[in-house]
Structure formats: C-alpha cells, structure tokens
N, C-alpha and C positions, 0 to 999 in steps of 0.2 A: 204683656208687652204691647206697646202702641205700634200699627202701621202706620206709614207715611211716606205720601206722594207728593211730590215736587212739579212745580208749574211756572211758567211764567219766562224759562231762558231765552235767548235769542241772541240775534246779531244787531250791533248797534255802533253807530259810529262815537268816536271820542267826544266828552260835553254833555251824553244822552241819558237817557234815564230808562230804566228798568225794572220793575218791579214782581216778585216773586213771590211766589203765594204755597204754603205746603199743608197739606189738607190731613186728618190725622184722624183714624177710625180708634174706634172705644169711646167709654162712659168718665174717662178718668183723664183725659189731656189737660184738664185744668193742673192738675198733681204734677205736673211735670217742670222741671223747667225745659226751656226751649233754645234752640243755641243755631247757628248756622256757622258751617265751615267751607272750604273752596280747598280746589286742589286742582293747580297745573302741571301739563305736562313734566314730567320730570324732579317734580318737586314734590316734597310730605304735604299730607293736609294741613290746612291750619285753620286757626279760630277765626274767624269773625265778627257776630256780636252772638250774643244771650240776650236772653228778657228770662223775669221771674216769673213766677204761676199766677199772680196777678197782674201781671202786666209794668207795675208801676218802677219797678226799675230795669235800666238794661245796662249790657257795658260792650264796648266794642275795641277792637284792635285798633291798634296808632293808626295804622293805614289806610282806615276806613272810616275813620272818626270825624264829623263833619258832616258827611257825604252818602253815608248808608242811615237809616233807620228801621230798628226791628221793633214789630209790634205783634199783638196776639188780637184775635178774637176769640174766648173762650167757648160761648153760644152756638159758634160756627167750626169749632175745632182746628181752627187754621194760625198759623202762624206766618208772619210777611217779612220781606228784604224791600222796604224802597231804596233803589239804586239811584244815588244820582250823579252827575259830573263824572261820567264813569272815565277810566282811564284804559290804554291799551295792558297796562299790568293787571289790568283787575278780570283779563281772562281767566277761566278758569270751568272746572267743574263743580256745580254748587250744591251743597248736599244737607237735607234739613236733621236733625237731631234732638232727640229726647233723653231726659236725665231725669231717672226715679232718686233725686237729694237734693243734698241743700242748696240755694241760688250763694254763690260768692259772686262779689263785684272784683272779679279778677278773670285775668285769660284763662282758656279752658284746654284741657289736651284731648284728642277723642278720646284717650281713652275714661272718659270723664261721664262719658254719654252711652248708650246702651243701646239707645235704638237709630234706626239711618234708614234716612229713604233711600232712591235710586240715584239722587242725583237729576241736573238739568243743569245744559252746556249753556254758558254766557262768553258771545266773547265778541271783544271792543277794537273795532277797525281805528287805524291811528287818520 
C-alpha cells in the first residue's frame, strides 16, 4: 500500500487560487492511478478529478471542470490540485487517493480507491 500526505489547504477568498500538492512514499506511485476527492460538512465525499499512471489523461467532475487541474510528477511521487476561480462551494475537506486498477475516464466512487491520506482543509470566504 501507498502512504500519502496532503499539503497545500488554506483560507482564500472567492476568485483565488490554490494549489495542492500530496506527496506519496514507495517505489511503486507510478502504478497507481491517482484521484482527489473533497467532503463538506454534512455531506458524502465525492470525486473530483483523476489522472492516469502516466499522467497523460485526467477527467474531472462537472463542477470543477474548467477551473481545477490535476497533474502528476512520477520522479517526485506527488500528485497536484491547481485550484483556480475558487468558489465558496468549493469548501471542503480535501483528500488525496490511490487506486491499484485500471484508469477509466469516468467519475469515481471512493470506494474505487484503496488508499487516502489525511486530508487538508480548503475553505473559500465569499
């Protein structure tokens, strides 16, 4: 199993940008694919985007399409959220995600993904 730490949340006002960074111990994060999901108060988790094990495709939720970009550095073990144009919905708790199968260009459910970091609190003053 992969560990993996979460970096980058904060407070930011409406319009702003954020960028998050989940850093991933083992020899093997390349085999992975990679996913992020968010969970607010009172609400289930949910997906947000994926990238594949190399990087070259990702797919994201309606809600975020546009406006987030997920990427990988394999060399570096890390996997990123640039946040931009954020909104006050787009508070949440953000949690990074590993998945030993196949990459679909489709939404993901957690239960889809195996391993989870701690999470890191992002939340958007209106």
């Amino acid at each position: 199993q992969v560990q993996l730490v979460e970096s980058g949340g904060g407070l930011v006002q409406a319009g702003g940008s954020l960028r998050l960074s989940c850093a991933a111990s083992g020899r093997t994060f390349s085999s992975y694919v990679m996913g992020w999901f968010r969970q607010a108060p009172g609400k289930e988790r949910e997906f947000v985007a994926a990238v594949a094990r190399g990087g070259g495709s990702t797919y994201y939720a309606d809600s975020v399409k546009g406006r987030f970009t997920i990427s990988r550095d394999n060399a570096k073990n890390t996997v990123y959220l640039q946040m931009n144009s954020l909104k006050p919905e787009d508070t949440a708790v953000y949690y990074c995600a590993a998945r030993n199968g196949p990459y679909y260009s489709r939404s993901y459910y957690p239960a889809d993904f195996g391993s989870w970091g701690q999470g890191t609190q992002v939340t958007v003053s209106a």
